[in-house]
Phi, psi and omega in degrees: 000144185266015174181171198282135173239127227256148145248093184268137182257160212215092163254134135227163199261097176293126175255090217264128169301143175274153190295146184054037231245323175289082213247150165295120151347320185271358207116158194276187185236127196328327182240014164076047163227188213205128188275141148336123194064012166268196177255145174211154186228134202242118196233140186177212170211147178081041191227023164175176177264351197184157187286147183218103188273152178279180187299204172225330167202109014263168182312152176292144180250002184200112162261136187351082160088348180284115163224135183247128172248140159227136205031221173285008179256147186262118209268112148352105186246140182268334181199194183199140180212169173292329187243015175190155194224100155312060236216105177301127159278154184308145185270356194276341198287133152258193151348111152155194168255153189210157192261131159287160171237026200322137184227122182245106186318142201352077181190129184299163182296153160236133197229179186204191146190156199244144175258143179257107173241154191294274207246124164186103181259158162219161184238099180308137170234191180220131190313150149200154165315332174249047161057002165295142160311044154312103159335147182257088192235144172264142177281205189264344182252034169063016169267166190266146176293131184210157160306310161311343157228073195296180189263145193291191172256140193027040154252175178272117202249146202255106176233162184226143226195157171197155198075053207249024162128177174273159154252198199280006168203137185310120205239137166272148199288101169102359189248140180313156180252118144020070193320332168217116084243156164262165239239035257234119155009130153308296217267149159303159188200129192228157186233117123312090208196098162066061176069358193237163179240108154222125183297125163279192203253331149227162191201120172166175186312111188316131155298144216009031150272156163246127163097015200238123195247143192254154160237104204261102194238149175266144179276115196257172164340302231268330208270142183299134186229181186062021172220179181260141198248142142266143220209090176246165200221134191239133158245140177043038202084344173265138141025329235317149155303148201299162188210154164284161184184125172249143154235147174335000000 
């Protein structure tokens, strides 16, 4: 510069979906899609001013002023935060890819887009001290599975998951599922774990959750005791990323 120049500078804060930013509730999913009627997290910056949670049932279609579109559907939102977004997909979507929408009440639109699959199950964990992947599991008398309360031998244990598929009769989209008739997995649903394959004992929509699948499994003989497990969940042939359960 050939002389002294005054500058003002004009920060605002634009608000952007992160490259890959839509993920399975639970942890991203091993090739990253994300199944029809699950929970998902819409991760970015700037996509609100403050955490804001929605209703709970039914789910909120607009938290202050927020709304998320995919094609014409208006997405069930469980909260809004500047960096995250809680959010159901539509259960109607098929197969294939698709563009997202955040509508920020006076701040221009922001989009992303997602891959869609019939069944990409993830498996919900839990803070713990040593940052390990635990599964989010019940014992039978609905206290939580810990390293300090692995889950026993031949009881039956409760863990929870989402996007593992449709069940067997249609559930609406943003609404709690019924406790009863209960709902059970379209699909086969197998628990990977310490060389074995084992079918649980129910598999199906979580009761008074949305977007949520309960998985009821025994801890049999053949399961490894005294350790920490890797733990994978396959629904209609896909996958889940590995998740930890320790048992007794």
């Amino acid at each position: 510069m050939s002389s002294p120049r005054s500058i003002t500078a004009m920060f605002t804060a634009v608000p952007f979906i992160a490259p890959a930013g839509i993920i399975n509730a639970a942890g991203a999913t091993p090739d990253g899609s994300v199944a029809p009627g699950s929970i998902v997290s819409i991760y970015g910056n700037n996509l609100a001013t403050d955490l804001m949670i929605g209703g709970s049932n039914p789910l909120s279609q607009a938290i202050g002023g927020i709304t998320v579109t995919v094609n014409d559907y208006l997405l069930p939102l469980l909260f809004v935060s500047p960096q995250q977004i809680g959010a159901q997909v539509p259960s109607g979507l098929a197969d294939g890819t698709y563009p997202i929408t955040v509508h920020i009440q006076g701040q221009p639109d922001v989009s992303g887009t997602f891959v869609v699959k019939r069944n990409a199950p993830g498996v919900f964990t839990q803070a713990n001290p040593q940052n390990l992947p635990l599964m989010v599991a019940l014992h039978q008398d609905g206290s939580l599975v810990t390293q300090a309360s692995p889950a026993r031998r031949n009881e039956v244990i409760s863990f929870y998951g989402t996007g593992f598929g449709p069940y067997n009769k249609p559930v609406i989209d943003g609404f709690n599922v019924a406790p009863t008739p209960l709902l059970t997995v379209a699909d086969p649903v197998s628990v990977l774990t310490g060389g074995l394959t084992l079918t649980p004992d129910w598999a199906g929509a979580a009761p008074f959750m949305v977007g949520t699948t309960q998985v009821n499994l025994k801890i049999v003989d053949s399961i490894p005791h005294g350790t920490v497990l890797d733990v994978a969940v396959s629904a209609g042939g896909q996958q889940s990323s590995v998740v930890k359960l320790p048992v007794e």
